[in-house]
C-alpha positions, 0 to 999 in steps of 0.5 A: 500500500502507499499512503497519500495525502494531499488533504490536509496535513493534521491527518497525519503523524509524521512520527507515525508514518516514519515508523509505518514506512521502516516496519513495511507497513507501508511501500510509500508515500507521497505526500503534498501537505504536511504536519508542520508546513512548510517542511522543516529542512531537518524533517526525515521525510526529505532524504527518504527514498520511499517518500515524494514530497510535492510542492503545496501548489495548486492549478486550473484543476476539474475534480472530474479529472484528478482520478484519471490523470493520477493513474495514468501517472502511477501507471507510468511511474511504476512502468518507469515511463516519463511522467506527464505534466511535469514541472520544467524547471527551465520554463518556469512551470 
């Protein structure tokens, strides 16, 4: 399983969730919202490689839409494809 919280970040402990991803318990997480935001830079969640952290930003967004793209970006990421909609650092976006 692979925790995912784009919610709100009192839904989660990251003590909690540390322990959850060292026991196995869980495969991942990918995280947009955090206990404490922003993220400390001393936070362990940074230098794991079993947690993506996502920048808190937002966009023109359909909810009707969000599912779909989502999958479509696990599928490609656990296939190691690219990823669509990527941020392009150059381009500012």
């Amino acid at each position: 399983p692979v925790f995912l919280n784009v919610g709100r970040g009192n839904v989660m402990n990251e003590e909690s969730l540390l322990s959850a991803l060292d026991h196995r318990w869980i495969a991942a997480a990918i995280l947009d919202v955090f206990e404490v935001e922003p993220l400390p830079e001393e936070s362990r969640l940074w230098n794991r490689k079993d947690v993506i952290v996502s920048p808190h930003v937002s966009g023109l967004t359909q909810g009707k839409d969000v599912p779909r793209v989502f999958l479509e970006n696990y599928r490609r990421y656990i296939e190691g494809r690219g990823l669509n909609f990527v941020v392009d650092w150059d381009k500012g976006y």
